[in-house]
C-alpha positions, -999 to +999 in steps of 0.1 A: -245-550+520-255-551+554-233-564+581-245-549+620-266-565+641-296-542+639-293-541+603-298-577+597-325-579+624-339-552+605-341-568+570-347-602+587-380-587+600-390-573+565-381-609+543-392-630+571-431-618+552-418-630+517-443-655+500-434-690+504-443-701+467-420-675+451-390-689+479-398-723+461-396-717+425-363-691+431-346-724+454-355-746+421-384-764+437-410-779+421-452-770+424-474-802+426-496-804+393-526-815+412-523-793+440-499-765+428-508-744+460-500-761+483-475-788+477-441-792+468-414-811+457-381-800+472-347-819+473-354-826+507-386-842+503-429-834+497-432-798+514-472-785+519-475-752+524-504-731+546-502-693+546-469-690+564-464-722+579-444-751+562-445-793+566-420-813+556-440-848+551-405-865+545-384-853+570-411-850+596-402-811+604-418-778+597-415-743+606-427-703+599-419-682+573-395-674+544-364-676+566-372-708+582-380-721+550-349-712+533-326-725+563-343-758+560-334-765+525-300-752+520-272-752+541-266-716+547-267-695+578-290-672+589-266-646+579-267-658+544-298-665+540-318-633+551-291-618+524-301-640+497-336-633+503-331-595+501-314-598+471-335-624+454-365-601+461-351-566+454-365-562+425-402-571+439-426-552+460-409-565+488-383-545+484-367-542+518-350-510+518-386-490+509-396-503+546-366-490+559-364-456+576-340-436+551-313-435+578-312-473+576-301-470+536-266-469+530-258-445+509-240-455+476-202-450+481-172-464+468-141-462+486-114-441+473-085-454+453-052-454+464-021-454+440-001-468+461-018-500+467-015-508+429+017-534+433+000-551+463-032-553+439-012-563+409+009-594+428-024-607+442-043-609+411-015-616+389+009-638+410-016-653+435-051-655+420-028-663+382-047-643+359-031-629+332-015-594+331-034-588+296-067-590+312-058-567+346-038-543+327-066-527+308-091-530+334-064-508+355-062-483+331-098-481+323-108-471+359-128-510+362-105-520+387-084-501+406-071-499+450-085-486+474-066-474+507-067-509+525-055-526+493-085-541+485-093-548+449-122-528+436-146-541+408-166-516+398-206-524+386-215-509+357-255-499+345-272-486+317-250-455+301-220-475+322-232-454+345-215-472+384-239-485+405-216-509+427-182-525+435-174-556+443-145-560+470-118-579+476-091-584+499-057-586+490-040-589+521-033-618+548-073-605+558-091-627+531-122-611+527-148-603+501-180-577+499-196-550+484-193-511+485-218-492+503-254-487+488-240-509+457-274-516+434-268-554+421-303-550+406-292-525+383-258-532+370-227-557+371-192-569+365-186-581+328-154-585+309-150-602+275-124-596+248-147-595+218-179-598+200-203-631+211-229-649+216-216-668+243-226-656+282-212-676+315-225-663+347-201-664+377-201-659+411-174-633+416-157-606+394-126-631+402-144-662+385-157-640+356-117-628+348-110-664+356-135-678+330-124-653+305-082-663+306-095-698+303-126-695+273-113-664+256-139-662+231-167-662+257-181-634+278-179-636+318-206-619+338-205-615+376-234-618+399-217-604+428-225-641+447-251-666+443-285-654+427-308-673+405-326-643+398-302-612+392-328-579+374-312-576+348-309-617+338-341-611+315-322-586+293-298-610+283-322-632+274-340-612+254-313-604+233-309-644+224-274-645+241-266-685+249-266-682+285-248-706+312-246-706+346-212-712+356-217-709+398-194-730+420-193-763+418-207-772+455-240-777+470-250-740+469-239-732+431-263-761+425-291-749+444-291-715+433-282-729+392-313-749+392-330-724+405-319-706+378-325-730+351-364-734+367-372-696+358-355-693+325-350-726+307-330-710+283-299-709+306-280-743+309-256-752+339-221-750+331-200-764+361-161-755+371-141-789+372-128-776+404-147-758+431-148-720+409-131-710+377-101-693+399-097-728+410-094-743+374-073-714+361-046-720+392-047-758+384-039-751+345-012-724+354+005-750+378+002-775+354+018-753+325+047-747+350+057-776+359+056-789+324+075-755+315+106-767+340+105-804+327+112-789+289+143-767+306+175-779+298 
């Protein structure tokens, strides 16, 4: 994922072009029936739209452009958003590394693992972030998750043939951090976990949530989208194979943004909310919760 200066302003340039209508629908908006070209119904009021610019009839505002657009109707940064466009779009003409030069495209690399890292790992996912030891265990052994040098946790994405296309990453440290591997392909793979056969599919936001989800639903499967997307490629695969999908994303104003956007494209999926802010959340509240009523039943 990009993170310099110049490689932001680079991407901004190329998803700054990106259709407004296509924004619209992906940010859950709605087309007007008698003028479906041109106007729109957004949570923040009656949009109309003209080539590139954008009016905001409600609010009395407009502006230029994708990014514009998308900073006037969520709350995200510029940061943020010029991400989310990329990655809503990847998998569209507008691809924005194919107007990169090749230099630009980082190539695919994951970091390597490191051995010695493996308690640090093991004490934050198991003691801190309260997910079970039956779930990390086999993930360990399997080569899913392992540490890298700087202790980070590393989720690998897998592809068709579980071929890896990606890694999720996650600090483990005092440094609370979270990204992705160089060159990772979100597009083409992810993060799932599930403990048996179903029909049952929660999207998450994080390969953390999706373990989460699991130790609390263990007859479900949990798929991660590596953040926020209401369009990931490979969304219409699961569909097609009649899965009952539900988009389980944060429970704040962006997991709801980007979940009816979701629900707008494929009516199939149904929103699914955490009780607390993620799954992690819910699955630290439960654990407490067990504890303390643990202690109470000690002699």
């Amino acid at each position: 994922m990009p993170g310099s200066f110049e490689e932001i302003g680079r991407m901004a340039a190329v998803v700054r072009t990106v259709d407004l209508a296509p924004v619209l629908q992906r940010l859950g908006c709605t087309a007007d029936r008698a003028d479906n070209k041109a106007k729109w119904h957004t949570p923040r009021g009656v949009i109309s739209v003209t080539g590139v610019k954008f009016m905001n009839w409600t609010t009395g505002t407009g502006g230029g452009g994708a990014i514009d657009l998308v900073l006037h109707l969520t709350p995200w940064d510029f940061k943020t958003v010029v991400r989310w466009l990329s990655d809503a779009f990847a998998s569209h003409s507008l691809h924005v590394t194919d107007y990169f030069p090749s230099s630009a495209r980082p190539a695919f690399s994951l970091p390597p693992r490191h051995e010695g890292a493996l308690p640090r790992l093991r004490r934050y996912l198991i003691q801190e972030r309260c997910l079970p030891c039956s779930l990390i265990e086999p993930l360990i052994q399997s080569g899913r998750l392992y540490a890298d040098g700087k202790a980070n946790a590393v989720f690998l994405l897998l592809g068709k043939g579980k071929t890896v296309v990606g890694a999720e990453l996650r600090g483990t440290t005092s440094v609370k951090w979270h990204g992705m591997a160089p060159g990772s392909r979100k597009d083409r793979g992810c993060f799932s976990v599930c403990l048996s056969p179903t029909r049952t599919v929660v999207l998450c936001e994080s390969a953390i949530d999706a373990l989460s989800c699991l130790a609390l639903h263990k007859d479900w499967m949990a798929v991660s989208t590596s953040g926020a997307h209401p369009n990931p490629a490979w969304l219409p695969t699961l569909i097609g194979k009649g899965f009952n999908l539900f988009c389980g994303f944060d429970s704040d104003a962006t997991g709801d943004s980007i979940a009816q956007g979701m629900m707008h494209l494929y009516p199939q999926v149904r929103r699914l909310r955490p009780s607390r802010h993620d799954w992690n959340d819910v699955l630290k509240a439960e654990s407490a919760t067990s504890f303390t009523s643990a202690d109470k039943e000690d002699p």
